[in-house]
C-alpha positions in Angstrom: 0.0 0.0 0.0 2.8 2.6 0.9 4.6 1.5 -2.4 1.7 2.7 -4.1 1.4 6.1 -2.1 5.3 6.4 -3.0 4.4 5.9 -6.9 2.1 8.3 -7.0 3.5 10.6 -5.3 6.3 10.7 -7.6 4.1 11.0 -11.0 4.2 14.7 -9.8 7.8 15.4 -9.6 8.2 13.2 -13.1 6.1 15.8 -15.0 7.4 18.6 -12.7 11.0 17.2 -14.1 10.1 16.6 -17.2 8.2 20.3 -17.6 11.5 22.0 -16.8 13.8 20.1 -19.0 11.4 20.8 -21.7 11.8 24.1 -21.2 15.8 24.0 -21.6 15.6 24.1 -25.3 14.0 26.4 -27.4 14.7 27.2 -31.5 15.1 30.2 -32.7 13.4 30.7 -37.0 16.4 32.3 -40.0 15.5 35.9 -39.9 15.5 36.3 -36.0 17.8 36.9 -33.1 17.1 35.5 -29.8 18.4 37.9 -26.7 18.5 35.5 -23.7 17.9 37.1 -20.3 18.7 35.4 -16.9 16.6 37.4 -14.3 16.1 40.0 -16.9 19.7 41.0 -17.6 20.8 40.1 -21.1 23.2 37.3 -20.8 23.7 36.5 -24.6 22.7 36.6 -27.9 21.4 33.4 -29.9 21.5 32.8 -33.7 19.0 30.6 -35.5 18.7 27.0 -34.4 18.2 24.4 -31.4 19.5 26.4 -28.6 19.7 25.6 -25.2 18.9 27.9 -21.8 19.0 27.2 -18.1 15.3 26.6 -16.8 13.3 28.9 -14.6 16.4 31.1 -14.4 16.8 32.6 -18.1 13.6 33.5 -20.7 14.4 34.6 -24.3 13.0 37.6 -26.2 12.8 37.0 -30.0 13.4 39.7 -32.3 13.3 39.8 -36.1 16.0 41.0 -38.3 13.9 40.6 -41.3 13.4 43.9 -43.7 10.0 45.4 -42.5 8.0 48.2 -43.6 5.5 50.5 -41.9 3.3 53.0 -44.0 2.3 56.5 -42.8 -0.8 57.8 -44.8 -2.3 61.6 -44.5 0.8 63.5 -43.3 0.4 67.1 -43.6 3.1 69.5 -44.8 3.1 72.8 -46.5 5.5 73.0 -50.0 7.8 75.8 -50.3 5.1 77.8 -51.6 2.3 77.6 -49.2 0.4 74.7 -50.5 -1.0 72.7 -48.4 -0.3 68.8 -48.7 -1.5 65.2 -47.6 1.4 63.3 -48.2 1.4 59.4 -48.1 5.0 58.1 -47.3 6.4 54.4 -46.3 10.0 53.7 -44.9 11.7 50.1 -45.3 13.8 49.1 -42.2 15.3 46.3 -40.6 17.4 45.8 -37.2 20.7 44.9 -38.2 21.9 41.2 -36.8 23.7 41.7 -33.7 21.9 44.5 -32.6 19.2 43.3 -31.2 20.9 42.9 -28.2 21.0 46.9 -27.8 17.6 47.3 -29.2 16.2 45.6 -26.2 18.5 47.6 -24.0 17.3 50.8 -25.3 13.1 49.9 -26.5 12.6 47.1 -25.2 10.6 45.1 -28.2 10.7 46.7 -32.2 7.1 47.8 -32.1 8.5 49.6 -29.2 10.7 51.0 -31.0 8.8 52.2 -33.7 7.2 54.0 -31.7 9.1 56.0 -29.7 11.9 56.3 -32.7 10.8 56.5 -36.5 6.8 57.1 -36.1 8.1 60.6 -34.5 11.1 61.3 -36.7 9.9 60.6 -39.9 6.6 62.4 -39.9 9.6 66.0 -38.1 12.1 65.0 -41.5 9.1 64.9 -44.2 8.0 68.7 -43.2 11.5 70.0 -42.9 12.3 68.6 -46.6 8.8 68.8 -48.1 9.3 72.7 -47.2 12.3 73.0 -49.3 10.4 71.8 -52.5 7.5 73.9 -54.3 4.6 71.8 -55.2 5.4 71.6 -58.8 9.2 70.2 -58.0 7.3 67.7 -55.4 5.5 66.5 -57.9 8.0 67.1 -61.4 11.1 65.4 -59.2 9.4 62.8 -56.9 12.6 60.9 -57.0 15.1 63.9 -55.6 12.3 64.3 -52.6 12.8 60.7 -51.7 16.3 60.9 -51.6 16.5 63.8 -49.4 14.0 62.8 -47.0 15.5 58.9 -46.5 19.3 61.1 -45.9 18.0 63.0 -43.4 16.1 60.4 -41.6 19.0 58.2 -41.6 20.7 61.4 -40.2 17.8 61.9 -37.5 18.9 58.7 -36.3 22.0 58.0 -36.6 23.7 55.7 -33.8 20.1 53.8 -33.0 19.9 50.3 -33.6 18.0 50.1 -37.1 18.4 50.3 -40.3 16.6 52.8 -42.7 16.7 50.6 -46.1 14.7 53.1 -48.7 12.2 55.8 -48.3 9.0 56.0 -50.8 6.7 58.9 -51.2 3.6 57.2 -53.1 1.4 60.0 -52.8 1.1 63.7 -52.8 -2.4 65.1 -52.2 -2.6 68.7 -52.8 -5.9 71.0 -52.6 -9.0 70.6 -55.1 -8.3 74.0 -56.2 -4.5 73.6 -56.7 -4.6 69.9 -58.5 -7.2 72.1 -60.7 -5.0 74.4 -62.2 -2.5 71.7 -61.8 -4.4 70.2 -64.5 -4.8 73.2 -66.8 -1.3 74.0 -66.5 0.0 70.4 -67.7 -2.7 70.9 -70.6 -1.4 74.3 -71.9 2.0 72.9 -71.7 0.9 70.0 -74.1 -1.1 72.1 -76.3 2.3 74.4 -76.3 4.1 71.4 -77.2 1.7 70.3 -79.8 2.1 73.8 -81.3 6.0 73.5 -81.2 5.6 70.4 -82.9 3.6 71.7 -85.6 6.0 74.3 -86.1 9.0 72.3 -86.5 7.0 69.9 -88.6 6.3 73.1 -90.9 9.7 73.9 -90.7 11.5 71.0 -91.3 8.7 70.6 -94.7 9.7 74.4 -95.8 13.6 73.5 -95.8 12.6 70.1 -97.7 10.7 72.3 -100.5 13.6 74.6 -100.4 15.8 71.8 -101.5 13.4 70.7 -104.2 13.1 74.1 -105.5 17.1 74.2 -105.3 17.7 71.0 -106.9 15.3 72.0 -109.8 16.3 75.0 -110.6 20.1 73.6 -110.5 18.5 70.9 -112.8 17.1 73.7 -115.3 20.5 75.7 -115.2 22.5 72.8 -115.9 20.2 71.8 -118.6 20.9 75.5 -120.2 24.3 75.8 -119.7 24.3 72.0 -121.5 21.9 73.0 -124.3 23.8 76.7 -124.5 27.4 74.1 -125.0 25.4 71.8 -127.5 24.5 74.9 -129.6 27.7 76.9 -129.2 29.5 73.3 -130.5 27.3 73.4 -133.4 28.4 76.4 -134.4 31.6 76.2 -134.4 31.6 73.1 -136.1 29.7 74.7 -139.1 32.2 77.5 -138.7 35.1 75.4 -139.4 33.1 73.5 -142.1 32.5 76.5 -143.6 35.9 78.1 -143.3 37.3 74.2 -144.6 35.0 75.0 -147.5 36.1 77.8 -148.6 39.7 77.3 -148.0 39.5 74.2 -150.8 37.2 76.2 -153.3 40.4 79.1 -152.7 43.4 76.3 -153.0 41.2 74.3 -155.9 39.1 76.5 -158.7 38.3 73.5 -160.5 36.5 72.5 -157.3 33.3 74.6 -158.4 33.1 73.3 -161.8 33.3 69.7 -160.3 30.5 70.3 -157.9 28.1 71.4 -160.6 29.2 68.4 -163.0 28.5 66.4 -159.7 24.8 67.3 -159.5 24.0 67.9 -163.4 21.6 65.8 -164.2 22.6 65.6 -167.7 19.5 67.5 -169.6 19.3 71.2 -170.9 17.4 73.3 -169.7 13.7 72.9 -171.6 13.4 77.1 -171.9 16.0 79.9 -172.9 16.0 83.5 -171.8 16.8 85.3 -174.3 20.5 86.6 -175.1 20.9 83.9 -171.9 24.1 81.5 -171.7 23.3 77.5 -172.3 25.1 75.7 -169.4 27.5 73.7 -170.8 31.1 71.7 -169.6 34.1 71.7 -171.1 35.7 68.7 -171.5 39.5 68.9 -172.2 
């Protein structure tokens, strides 16, 4: 009977046992950093894995190291001409491995963190820069307004244990009024462009018809000056002809006498004028 009483008495102390070894282990997922505590005084730091930890005297605190991002919608800002804005903005972070030890420290969890670090600072750095930018340059260079806010963030905060990975301003919501003539601006500047278009369009068709205009009328010339050589050629060949002529009929009398036998036909003439001469060849 008292064996009994002993066995069940110990079924208690087993699973108290076997309760606080199964709390000596613990794992710890890729992406995260354990910060083990022993009577809440950070101890160590444990990576990813199976890890081990003394029971009932240390506890761990998991904290991500994973990039993270937290988005801040309707913050108000004036541009650098009075316009007010509602500006949506998100920031990318992440707590660097190996600080999470110092993270705790300092905040105590990331949320924490968050809190008491960026969700003030980012909101102070957006106004300071948005001020610096008229509405137009806001919206004309998004990307230069995203620079400059993320640099001085990262400057806001330098020396705290996180890391400001990129800085996005998706949206810029200016008045009704303003977006208005916003609108009416970018159309006039399009229309303007269309009209600077059309102009060059006419231009560039003018110079093409000056060419045309050139090449024909260098066509026509040429076509002169060619038909002016043709007809000056002519002449001067008929010139010499004429001058080779006359030369021969000078250096040959008998030249004149041979043409016409040449192209006598052989008859008389059928009528005579009187006192007139008969045509006749001598023939020696």
């Amino acid at each position: 009977m008292m064996s009994q009483l002993r066995r069940f008495a110990a079924i208690p102390l087993i699973l108290a046992v076997l309760l606080i070894l199964s709390g000596s282990w613990y794992t710890v997922d890729q992406g995260e950093e354990g910060v083990v505590l022993r009577f809440g005084e950070t101890v160590r730091v444990a990576s990813h894995g199976l890890n081990f930890k003394v029971p009932l005297m240390e506890s761990v605190v998991k904290i991500s190291t994973r990039s993270d991002s937290r988005v801040y919608d309707g913050v108000e800002s004036y541009s650098q001409d009075q316009q007010p804005a509602e500006i949506r903005i998100s920031v990318t972070y992440q707590v660097p491995p190996g600080e999470t030890a110092a993270l705790y420290a300092k905040f105590g969890s990331t949320e924490a963190m968050m809190s008491r670090l960026l969700d003030r600072k980012l909101p102070q750095v957006l106004k300071i820069v948005f001020g610096r930018f008229s509405a137009a340059t806001a919206i004309a260079d998004r990307g230069r307004l995203n620079l400059e806010v993320y640099q001085a963030l990262i400057a806001g905060i330098e020396d705290q244990p996180v890391l400001v990975e990129g800085v996005q301003v998706e949206d810029i919501k200016f008045s009704p009024a303003y977006e208005h003539s916003i609108e009416e601006r970018m159309l006039a500047e399009v229309e303007v462009q269309k009209l600077r278009q059309n102009a060059e369009r006419e231009k560039v068709q003018a110079q093409i018809t000056v060419t045309k205009a050139t090449a024909n009328a260098d066509a026509v010339r040429a076509a002169a000056e060619a038909e002016a050589d043709a007809i000056r050629l002519r002449g001067e060949a008929e010139a010499a002809a004429i001058s080779a002529r006359g030369a021969a009929i000078r250096d040959n009398p008998g030249l004149i006498d041979l043409t016409k036998a040449e192209r006598w036909n052989g008859q008389l003439p059928t009528t005579m004028v009187p006192n007139g001469t008969v045509p006749f060849i001598g023939v020696q």
